[in-house]
VOZAZA-894404 format. One record per residue (C-alpha): x, y, z; residue in three letters; chain. Coordinates in steps of 0.5 Angstrom, whole numbers, plus 2048, in hexadecimal, padded with zeros to 3 digits. Last residue first. Example, Ala and Ser with C-alpha at 12.3 -4.5 7.8 and 13.67 -1.06 7.14 Angstrom:
<sites>
{site {81B, 7FE, 80E}, SER, A}
{site {819, 7F7, 810}, ALA, A}
</sites>
This chain:
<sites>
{site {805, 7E4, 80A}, UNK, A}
{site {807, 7E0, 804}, UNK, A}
{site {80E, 7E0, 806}, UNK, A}
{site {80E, 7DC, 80D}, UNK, A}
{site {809, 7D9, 80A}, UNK, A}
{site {80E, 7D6, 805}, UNK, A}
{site {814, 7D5, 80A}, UNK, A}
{site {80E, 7D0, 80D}, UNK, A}
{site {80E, 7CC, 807}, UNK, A}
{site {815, 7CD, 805}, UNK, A}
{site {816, 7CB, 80C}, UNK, A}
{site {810, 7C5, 80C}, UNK, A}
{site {815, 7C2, 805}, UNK, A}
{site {81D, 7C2, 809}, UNK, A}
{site {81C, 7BE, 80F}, UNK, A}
{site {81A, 7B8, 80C}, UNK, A}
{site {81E, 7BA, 806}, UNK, A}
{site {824, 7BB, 80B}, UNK, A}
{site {822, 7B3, 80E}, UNK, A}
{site {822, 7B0, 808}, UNK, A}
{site {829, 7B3, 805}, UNK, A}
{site {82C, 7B1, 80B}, UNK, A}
{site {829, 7AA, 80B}, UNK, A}
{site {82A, 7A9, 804}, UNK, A}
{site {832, 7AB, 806}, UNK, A}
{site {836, 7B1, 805}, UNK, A}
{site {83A, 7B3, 80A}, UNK, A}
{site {83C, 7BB, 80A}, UNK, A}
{site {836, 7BC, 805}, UNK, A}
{site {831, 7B9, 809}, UNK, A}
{site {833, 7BA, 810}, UNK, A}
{site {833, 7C1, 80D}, UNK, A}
{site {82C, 7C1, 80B}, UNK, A}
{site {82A, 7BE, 811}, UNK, A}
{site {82E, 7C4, 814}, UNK, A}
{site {82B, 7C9, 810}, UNK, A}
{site {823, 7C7, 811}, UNK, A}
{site {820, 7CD, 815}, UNK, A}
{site {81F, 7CF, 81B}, UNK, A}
{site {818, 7D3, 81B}, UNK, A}
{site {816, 7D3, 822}, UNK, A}
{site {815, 7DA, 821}, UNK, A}
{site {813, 7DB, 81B}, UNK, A}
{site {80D, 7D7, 81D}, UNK, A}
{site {80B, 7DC, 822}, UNK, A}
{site {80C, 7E0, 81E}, UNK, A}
{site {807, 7DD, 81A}, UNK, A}
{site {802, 7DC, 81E}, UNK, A}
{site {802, 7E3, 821}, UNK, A}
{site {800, 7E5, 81A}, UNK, A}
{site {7FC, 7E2, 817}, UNK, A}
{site {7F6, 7E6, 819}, UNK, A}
{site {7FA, 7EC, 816}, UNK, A}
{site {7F8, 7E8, 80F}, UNK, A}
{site {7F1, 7E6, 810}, UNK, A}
{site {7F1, 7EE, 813}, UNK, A}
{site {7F3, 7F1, 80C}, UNK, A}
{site {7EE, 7ED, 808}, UNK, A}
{site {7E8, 7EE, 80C}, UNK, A}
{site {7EA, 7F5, 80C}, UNK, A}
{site {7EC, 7F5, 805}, UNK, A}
{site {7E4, 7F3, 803}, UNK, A}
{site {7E1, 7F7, 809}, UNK, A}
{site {7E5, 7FD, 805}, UNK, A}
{site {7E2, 7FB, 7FE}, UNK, A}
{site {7DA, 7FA, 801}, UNK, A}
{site {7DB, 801, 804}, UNK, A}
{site {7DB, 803, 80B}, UNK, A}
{site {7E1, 800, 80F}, UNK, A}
{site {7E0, 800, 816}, UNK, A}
{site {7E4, 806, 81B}, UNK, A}
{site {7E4, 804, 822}, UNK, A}
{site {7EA, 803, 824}, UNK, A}
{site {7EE, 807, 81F}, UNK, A}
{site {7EB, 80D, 821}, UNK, A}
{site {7EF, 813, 81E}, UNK, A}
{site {7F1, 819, 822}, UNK, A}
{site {7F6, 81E, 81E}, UNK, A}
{site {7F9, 823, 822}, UNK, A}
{site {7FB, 82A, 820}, UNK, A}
{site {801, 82E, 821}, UNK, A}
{site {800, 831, 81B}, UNK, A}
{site {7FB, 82E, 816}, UNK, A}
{site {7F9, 835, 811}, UNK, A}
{site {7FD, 831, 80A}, UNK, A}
{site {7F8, 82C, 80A}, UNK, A}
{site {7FD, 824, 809}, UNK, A}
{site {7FC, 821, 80F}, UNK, A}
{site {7F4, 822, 80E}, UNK, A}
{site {7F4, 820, 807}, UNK, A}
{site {7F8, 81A, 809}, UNK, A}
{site {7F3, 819, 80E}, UNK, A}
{site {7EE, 818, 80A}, UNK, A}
{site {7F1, 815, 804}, UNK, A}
{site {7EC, 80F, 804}, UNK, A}
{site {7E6, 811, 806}, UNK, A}
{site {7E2, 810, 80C}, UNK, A}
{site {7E1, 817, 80F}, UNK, A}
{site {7E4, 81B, 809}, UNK, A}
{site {7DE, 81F, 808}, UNK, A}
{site {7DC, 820, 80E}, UNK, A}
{site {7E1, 81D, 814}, UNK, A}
{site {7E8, 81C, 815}, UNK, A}
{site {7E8, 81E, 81C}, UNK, A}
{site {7EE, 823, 81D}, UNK, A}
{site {7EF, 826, 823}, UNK, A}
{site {7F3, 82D, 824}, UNK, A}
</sites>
């Protein structure tokens, strides 16, 4: 048996979860239309919106993540062999990480 959320739970959060849930669901498929399904209340448009902002992000990040290499031998440089110019040099390097590693962790 097929599926389609429709009627009554059609649109509704919990719709699928009600259909997961029946108890008369044996060998059943379940067909949800990701591809062309489109909020339909000003709430959902709201957290679409919001959802997709934040996913768009996200091929710029990880490719952020991998280029990421970190400060930890300027920051060792500056330990191992203290001087004025070390210690510039690891906060030079030091300051946009902690700002890159807080995207990181905002997304």
């Amino acid at each position: 048996r097929r599926y389609w959320i429709k009627g009554e739970q059609q649109g509704r959060m919990g719709g699928l979860i009600s259909i997961l849930t029946a108890t008369d669901k044996k060998g059943s498929d379940i067909i949800v239309d990701f591809e062309s399904s489109e909020p339909q209340t000003d709430e959902e448009r709201e957290i679409h919106a919001a959802v997709a902002k934040v996913l768009d992000q996200g091929p710029d990040i990880v490719d952020e993540l991998t280029k990421y290499d970190g400060c930890g031998e300027a920051i060792r440089k500056a330990i191992t062999e203290p001087s004025d110019e070390n210690a510039d040099a690891a906060w030079t390097q030091v300051l946009p990480a902690v700002d890159q590693l807080k995207n990181f962790y905002d997304f």
